[in-house]
C-alpha positions as CSV (number, residue, x, y, z in Angstrom):
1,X,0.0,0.0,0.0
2,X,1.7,3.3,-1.0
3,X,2.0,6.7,1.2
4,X,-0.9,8.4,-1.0
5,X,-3.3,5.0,-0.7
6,X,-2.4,5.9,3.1
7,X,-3.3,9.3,2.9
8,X,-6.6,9.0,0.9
9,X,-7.5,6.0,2.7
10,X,-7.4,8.2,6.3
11,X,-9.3,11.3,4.6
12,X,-12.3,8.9,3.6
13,X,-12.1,7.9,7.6
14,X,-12.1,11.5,8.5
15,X,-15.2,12.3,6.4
16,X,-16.7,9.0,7.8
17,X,-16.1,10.0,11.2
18,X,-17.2,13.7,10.4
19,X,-20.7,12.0,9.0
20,X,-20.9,10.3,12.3
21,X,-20.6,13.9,14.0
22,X,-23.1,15.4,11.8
23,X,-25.3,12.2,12.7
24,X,-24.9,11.5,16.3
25,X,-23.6,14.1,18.2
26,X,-24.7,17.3,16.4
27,X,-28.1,15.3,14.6
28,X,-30.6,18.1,14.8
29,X,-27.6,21.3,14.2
30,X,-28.2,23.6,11.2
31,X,-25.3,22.2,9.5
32,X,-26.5,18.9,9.7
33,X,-30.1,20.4,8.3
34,X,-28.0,21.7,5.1
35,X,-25.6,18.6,4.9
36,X,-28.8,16.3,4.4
37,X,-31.1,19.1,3.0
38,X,-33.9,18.4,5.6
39,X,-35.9,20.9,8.2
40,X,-33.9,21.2,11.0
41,X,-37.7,20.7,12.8
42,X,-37.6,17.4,11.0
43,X,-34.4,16.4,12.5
44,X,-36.0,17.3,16.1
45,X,-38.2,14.6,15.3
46,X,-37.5,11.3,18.0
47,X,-38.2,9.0,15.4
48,X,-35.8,10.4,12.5
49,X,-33.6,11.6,15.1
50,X,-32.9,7.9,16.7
51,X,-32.6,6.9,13.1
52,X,-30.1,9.4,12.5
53,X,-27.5,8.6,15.0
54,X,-28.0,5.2,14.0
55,X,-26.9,5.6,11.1
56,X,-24.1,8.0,12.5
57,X,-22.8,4.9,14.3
58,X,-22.8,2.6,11.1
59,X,-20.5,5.5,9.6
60,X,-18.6,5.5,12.1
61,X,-17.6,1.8,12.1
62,X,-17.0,2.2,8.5
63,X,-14.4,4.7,9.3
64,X,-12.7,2.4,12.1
65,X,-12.8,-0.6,9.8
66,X,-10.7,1.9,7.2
67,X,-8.4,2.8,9.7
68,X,-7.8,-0.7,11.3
69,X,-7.0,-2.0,7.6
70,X,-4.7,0.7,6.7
71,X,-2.7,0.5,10.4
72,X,-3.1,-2.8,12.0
73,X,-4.1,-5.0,9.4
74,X,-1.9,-3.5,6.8
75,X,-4.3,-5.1,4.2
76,X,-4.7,-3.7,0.7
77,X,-7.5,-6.4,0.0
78,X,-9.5,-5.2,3.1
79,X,-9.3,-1.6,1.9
80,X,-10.1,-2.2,-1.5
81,X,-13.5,-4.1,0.2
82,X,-14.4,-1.3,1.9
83,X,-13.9,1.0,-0.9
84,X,-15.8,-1.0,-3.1
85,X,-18.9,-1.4,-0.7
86,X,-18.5,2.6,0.0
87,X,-18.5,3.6,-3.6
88,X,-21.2,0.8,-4.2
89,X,-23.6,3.1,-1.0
90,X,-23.0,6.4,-2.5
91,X,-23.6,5.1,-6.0
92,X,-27.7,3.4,-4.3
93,X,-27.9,7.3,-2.4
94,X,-26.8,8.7,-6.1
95,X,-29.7,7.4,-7.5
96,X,-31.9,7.3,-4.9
97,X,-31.2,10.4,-3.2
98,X,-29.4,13.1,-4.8
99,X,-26.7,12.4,-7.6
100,X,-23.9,14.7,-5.8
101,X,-23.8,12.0,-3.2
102,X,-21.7,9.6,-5.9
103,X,-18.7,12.4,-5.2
104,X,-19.5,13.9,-1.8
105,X,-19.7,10.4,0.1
106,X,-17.9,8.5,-2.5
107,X,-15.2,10.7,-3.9
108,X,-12.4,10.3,-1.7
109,X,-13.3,6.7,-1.9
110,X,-12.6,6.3,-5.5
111,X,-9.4,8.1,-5.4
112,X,-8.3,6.2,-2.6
113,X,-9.7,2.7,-4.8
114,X,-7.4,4.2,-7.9
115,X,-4.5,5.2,-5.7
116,X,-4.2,1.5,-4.3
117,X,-3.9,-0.2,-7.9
118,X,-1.0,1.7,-8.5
């Protein structure tokens, strides 16, 4: 795995774990209400809300399981996995969702998927 596979590889954790943010911790915040283009009264909502920082904690294991297989695992075919599966979610919320998600969520993911072939 070379120094820029490294590099990307810890950015896409560092969004992940800046989605868990907007998610969990700050899940009704007006960033979050621009991030995910919803009402910030919507986010308020117990129901969306719970739903919310679950998904925050889902993104959040997706950024540990990046950083475990860049550091301790040292495992380019465990990277390339969870490249894959990102690129493969932002490419379902791309379609279903909003089509910038391909290169807000997935983005760093494909450069970090390119990067590692090389």
């Amino acid at each position: 795995m070379t120094l820029i596979s490294k590099v990307l590889a810890t950015l896409t954790a560092l969004e992940f774990i800046y989605i868990f943010y907007l998610e969990t911790i700050a899940t009704s915040s007006s960033k979050t209400a621009k991030t995910f283009k919803m009402p910030q009264t919507s986010l308020r909502e117990p129901l969306l809300k719970t739903a919310m920082q679950n998904q925050g904690v889902y993104n959040l294991g997706i950024a540990l399981l990046i950083i475990g297989a860049v550091f301790i695992l040292q495992s380019k075919a465990a990277l390339l996995g969870l490249m894959l599966y990102i690129i493969f979610v932002a490419a379902y919320g791309s379609f279903t969702v909003d089509k910038s998600i391909i290169l807000k969520q997935g983005g760093l993911a494909i450069l970090t998927l390119i990067s590692a072939f090389f």
